[in-house]
N, C-alpha and C positions, 0 to 999 in steps of 0.2 A: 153353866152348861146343863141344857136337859137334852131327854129321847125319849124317844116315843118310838113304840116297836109295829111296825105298817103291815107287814106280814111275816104270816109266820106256819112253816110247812114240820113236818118231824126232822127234816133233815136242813132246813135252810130258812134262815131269818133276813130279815129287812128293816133297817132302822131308821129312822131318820134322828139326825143329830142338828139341836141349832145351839150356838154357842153366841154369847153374846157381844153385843159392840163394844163393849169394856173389856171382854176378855181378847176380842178379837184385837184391839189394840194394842195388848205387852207381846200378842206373837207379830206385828209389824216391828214394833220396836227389837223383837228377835232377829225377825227376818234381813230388819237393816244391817243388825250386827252381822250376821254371817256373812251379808252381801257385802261387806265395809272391809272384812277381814284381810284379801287379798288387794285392795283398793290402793294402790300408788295416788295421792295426790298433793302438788304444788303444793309444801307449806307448813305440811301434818307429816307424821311418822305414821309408817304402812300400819292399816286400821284403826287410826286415833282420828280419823276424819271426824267432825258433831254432825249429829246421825240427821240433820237438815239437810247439810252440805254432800252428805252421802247419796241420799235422795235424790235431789238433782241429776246424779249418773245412771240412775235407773230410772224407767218406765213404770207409772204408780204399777201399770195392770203385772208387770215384773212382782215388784214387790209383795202387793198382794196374793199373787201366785204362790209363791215363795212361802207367806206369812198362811195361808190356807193349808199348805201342806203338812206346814208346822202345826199346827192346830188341831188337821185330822190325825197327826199320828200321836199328838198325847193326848187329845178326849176320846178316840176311837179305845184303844189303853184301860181308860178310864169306864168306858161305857163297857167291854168286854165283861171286866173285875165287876162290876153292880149289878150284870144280869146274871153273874151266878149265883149273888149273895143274897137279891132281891126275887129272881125270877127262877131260882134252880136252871137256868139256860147256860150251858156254855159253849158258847162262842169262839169259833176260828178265827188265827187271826190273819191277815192277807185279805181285808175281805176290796170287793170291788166297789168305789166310792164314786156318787158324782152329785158335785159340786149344783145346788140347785139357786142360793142364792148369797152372793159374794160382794161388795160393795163397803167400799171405807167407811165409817161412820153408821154402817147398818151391821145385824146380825150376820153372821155364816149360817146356812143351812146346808146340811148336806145327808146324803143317804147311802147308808152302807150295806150291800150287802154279800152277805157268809155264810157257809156251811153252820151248820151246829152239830155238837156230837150229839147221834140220835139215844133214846131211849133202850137200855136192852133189859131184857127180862132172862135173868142167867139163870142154866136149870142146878141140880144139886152136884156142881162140881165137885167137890170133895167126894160124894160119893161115884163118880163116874170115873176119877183120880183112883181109888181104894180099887175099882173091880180091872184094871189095866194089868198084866201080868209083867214082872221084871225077867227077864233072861239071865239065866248065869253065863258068865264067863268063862269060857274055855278056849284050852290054847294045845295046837297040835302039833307034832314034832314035824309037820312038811313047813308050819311060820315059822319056827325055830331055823328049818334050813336053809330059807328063803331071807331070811333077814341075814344070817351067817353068812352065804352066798352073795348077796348083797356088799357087806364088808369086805370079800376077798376082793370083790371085784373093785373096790376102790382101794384096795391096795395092792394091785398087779400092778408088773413090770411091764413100759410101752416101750417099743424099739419100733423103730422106723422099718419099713419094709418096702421094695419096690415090684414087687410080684401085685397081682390083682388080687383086691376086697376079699376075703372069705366073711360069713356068718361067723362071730367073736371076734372080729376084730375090730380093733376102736377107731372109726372113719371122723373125718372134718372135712364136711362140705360148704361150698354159699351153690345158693341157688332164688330164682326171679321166677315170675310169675311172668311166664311167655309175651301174654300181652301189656306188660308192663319195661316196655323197651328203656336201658337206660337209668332204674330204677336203682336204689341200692342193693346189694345182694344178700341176702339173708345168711347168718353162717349157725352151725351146727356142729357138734359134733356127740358122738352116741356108738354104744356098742350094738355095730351092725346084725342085724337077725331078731333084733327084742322087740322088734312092733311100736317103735317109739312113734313112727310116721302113719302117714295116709297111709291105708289098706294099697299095699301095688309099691309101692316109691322104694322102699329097701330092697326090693327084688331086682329092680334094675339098676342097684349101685352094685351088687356082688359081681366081681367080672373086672373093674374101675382100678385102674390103675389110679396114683398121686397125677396131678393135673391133668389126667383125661376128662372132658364132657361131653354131656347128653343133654341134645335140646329135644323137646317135644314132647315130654312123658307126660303122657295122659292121666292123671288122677281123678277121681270118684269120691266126694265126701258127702255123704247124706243126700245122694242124688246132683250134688253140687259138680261140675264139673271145671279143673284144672287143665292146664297146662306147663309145666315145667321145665327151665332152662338150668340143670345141675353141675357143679364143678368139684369132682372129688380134692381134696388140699390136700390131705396126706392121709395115708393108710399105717397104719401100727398093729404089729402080731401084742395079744396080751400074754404074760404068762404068771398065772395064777398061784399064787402062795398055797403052802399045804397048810389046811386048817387042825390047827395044832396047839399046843402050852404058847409055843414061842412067837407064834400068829397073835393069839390073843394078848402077850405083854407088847406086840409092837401098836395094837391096836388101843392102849389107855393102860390104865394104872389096873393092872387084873396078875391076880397070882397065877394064873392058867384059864386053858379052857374052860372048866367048870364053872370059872366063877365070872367069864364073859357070857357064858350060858346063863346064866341065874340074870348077869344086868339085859338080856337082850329078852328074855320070859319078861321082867319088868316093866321094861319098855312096851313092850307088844299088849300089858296086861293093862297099864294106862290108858293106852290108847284105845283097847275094846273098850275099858269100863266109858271112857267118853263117848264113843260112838254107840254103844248100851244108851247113856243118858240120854245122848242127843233123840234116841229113835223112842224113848219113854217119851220126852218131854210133848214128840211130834203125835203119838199114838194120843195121849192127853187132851192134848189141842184139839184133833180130829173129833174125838168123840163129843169134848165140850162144843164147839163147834155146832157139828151134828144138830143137837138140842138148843140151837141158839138163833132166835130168829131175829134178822135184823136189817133196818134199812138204810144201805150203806150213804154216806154223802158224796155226790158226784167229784166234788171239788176234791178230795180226798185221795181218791181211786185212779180221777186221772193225774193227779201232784206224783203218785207213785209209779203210772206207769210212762210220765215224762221222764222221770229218774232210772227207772227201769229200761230205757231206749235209750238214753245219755250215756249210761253203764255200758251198753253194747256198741253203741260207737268209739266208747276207748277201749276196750277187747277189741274189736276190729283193726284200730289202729296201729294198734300196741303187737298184736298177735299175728293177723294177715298181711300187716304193711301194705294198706291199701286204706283210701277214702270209702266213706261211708256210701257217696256216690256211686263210684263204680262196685261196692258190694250188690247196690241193689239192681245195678245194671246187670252184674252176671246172675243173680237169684232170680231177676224179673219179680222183683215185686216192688211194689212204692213204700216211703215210710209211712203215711195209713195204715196201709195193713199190717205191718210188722206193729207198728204200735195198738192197734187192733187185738190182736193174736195177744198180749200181752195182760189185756184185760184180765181175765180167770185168775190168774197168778197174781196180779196187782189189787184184785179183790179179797182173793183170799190172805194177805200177807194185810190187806186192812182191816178184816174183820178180826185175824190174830190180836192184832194188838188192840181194837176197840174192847175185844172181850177181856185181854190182861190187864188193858187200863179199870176195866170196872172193877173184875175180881179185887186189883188192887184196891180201891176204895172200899171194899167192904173188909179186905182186911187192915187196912190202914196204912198201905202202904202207895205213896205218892209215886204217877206212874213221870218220871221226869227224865231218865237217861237209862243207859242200858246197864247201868248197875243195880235200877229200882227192877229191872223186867225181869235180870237174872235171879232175883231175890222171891219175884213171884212164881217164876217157873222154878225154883227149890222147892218154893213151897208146896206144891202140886206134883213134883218128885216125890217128897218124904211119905206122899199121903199113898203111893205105891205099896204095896206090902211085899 
C-alpha cells in the first residue's frame, strides 16, 4: 500500500490511496469468507463451502465490493497512523471515500477525504489559569431551612380528602395535549402552589376536586403556545412533621437535630464546592479560549450539532410526548433552522475540546476519554490560587 496526499487545506486533506493486486487479493479471499459464513450449501457444513464454490453464489462485482471495503477500512487505519508519524498530520477518521479504480487482477485506487485537526497556537494558559479568582464558599441559614423543609415535606402525612385542591396539597393529575386526541395521558403528581408546572397550569387546578376535569387551558411556554386536557386523580391534605430531635432520628441514623444540621451544611457544602469547580473550570476555558485562534473543521462542528439535534428529539420525546414532527409544526420552524441555531454552541463545545486536547499534549497527557479531559481540567483548576 502507498498514498500520496492531493490536497491539503489547514482544516481538510485529501489522499489518494492505491493498494496493490497482491494485496488486493487476501481481502477477496477475506471477502469470500465473510460472504461464505452464513451460506447453506448441498454438501458442506454452513460456511465450509471451498471459497471457489462459494464464488459461484455471488456476483464477482458483489465480491469485489465487499473485498474494497475491506481494504479501505484497514489501509485507510493505516494511512491515518503514518501521517502522524511521517507528516505531523492527524487525520479524522470517517473520512468520505470514492473508489477510483477497482478491477480483480488490477490495483484498488481510491481517495479519501477528512477533516484534519487544525494547527492551534495556545497563549500562556497556566498564566491565564493563575490570574482567574476562586470564590469561597458560603452557606446561609435560609439553605439550611430550605433543605430541612425539603425533608419534612417528604416525610408528611397524606390523607385522602374530597374537598377542592388548596396550595400544599399533594395533587395526581394525567393530562393531554388538546390537539393530541386519544393520546396517552401524562400523569403527575406534585405539591400544588410550588411552580412545578407551566407558568398558569397550577392556578387552574386549585378549586379540582378528585376526578373533576378541565379541557382547554391555555398555556404559554417561551412564547410556545399549549392547550390542555387536565384530570385531577386525587387530592391529599399534607400534614407536616414538627422539625425536631425525633424528626431528625426518623429521618437516618442522627442523635438529634444538631447533628442532621451538621449532615445537611455537608451536603449543601459538596455540592457548592462542585458547582465553585464547575464555574472555575468554565471561567478558565473562556479566557484560554479568548486568546485562542483557530480554524475549526466543518466536518467536526456539524458531527456535533447532528448530536446536538438527536439529543433534543429524545428530550422532546421523552419530556413532551410528542413527535419531533408535530414539535416543529406547533414552533413553525423546520429542522434547518433549529439545527442552524445550534451552530455557536456546537462550535464552541469543539473549540473546548480542540484546545484541551493540545494542552494535553504539551503536558503529556493523552486526550482519549473523559477521564483524560477531567485530569486536564484539574490541572488548570490547581493552577487557580
Amino acid at each position: 500500500m502507498k498514498f500520496e496526499i492531493k490536497n491539503q487545506t489547514s482544516t481538510e486533506i485529501e489522499i489518494e490511496v492505491e493498494v496493490s493486486s497482491e494485496e488486493l487479493s487476501s481481502f477477496i479471499d477475506k471477502a469470500l469468507n465473510n460472504l461464505g459464513k452464513d451460506l447453506g450449501i448441498k454438501g458442506f457444513r454452513k460456511g465450509k463451502a471451498p471459497k471457489n464454490i462459494v464464488e459461484e453464489h455471488f456476483s464477482s462485482e458483489g465480491v469485489l465490493t465487499e473485498a474494497a471495503d475491506l481494504a479501505v477500512n484497514e489501509t485507510y487505519k493505516k494511512v491515518v497512523l503514518q501521517l502522524a508519524e511521517e507528516n505531523n498530520v492527524q487525520a479524522i477518521f470517517h473520512p468520505k471515500v470514492e473508489i477510483k479504480k477497482l478491477a480483480k487482477g488490477n490495483d484498488l485506487i481510491y481517495t479519501a477525504k477528512t477533516a484534519i485537526f487544525p494547527k492551534i497556537t495556545l497563549p500562556d494558559y497556566k498564566d491565564l489559569a493563575s490570574k482567574v479568582k476562586r470564590l469561597e464558599v458560603k452557606i446561609d441559614d435560609k439553605e439550611i431551612e430550605q433543605a430541612l423543609a425539603w425533608l419534612q415535606k417528604t416525610r408528611a402525612k397524606l390523607t385522602l380528602k374530597n374537598e377542592p385542591a388548596q396550595k400544599g396539597d399533594f395533587v395526581q393529575i394525567e393530562y393531554t395535549l388538546a390537539d393530541k386526541p386519544g393520546s396517552d395521558p401524562i400523569k403527575d403528581g406534585f405539591i400544588l402552589g410550588e411552580g412545578r408546572l407551566l407558568p398558569g397550569f397550577e392556578d387552574n387546578l386549585v378549586g379540582m376536586k378528585a376526578n373533576d376535569e378541565k379541557k382547554g387551558i391555555d398555556l404559554d411556554s417561551n412564547g410556545k403556545k399549549f392547550i390542555v386536557d387536565v384530570k385531577m386523580t386525587s387530592v391529599q391534605s399534607m400534614e407536616l412533621p414538627e422539625i425536631n430531635d425525633e424528626f431528625a432520628k426518623s429521618v437516618g441514623k442522627f442523635s438529634g437535630l444538631d447533628s442532621l444540621k451538621k449532615s445537611v451544611i455537608e451536603g449543601i457544602s459538596v455540592e457548592k464546592k462542585q458547582e465553585e469547580i464547575q464555574r472555575l473550570r468554565s471561567e478558565i476555558l473562556g479566557a484560554i479560549e479568548k486568546e485562542t485562534k483557530i480554524e475549526l473543521p466543518d466536518v467536526l462542528v456539524e458531527n456535533e450539532q447532528r448530536q446536538m439535534l438527536k439529543n433534543i428529539k429524545n428530550q422532546i420525546s421523552q419530556n413532551l410526548k410528542m413527535s419531533f414532527e408535530d414539535y416543529l409544526t406547533k414552533t413553525k420552524k423546520t429542522e434547518e433552522e433549529i439545527l442552524g441555531s445550534l451552530k455557536p454552541e456546537s462550535e464552541k463545545k469543539i473549540k473546548s475540546f480542540l484546545i484541551l486536547k493540545e494542552i494535553g499534549e504539551k503536558e503529556g497527557i493523552k486526550v482519549a476519554d473523559e477521564e483524560s479531559i477531567e485530569k486536564i481540567l484539574k490541572l488548570l483548576e490547581d493552577l487557580v490560587k
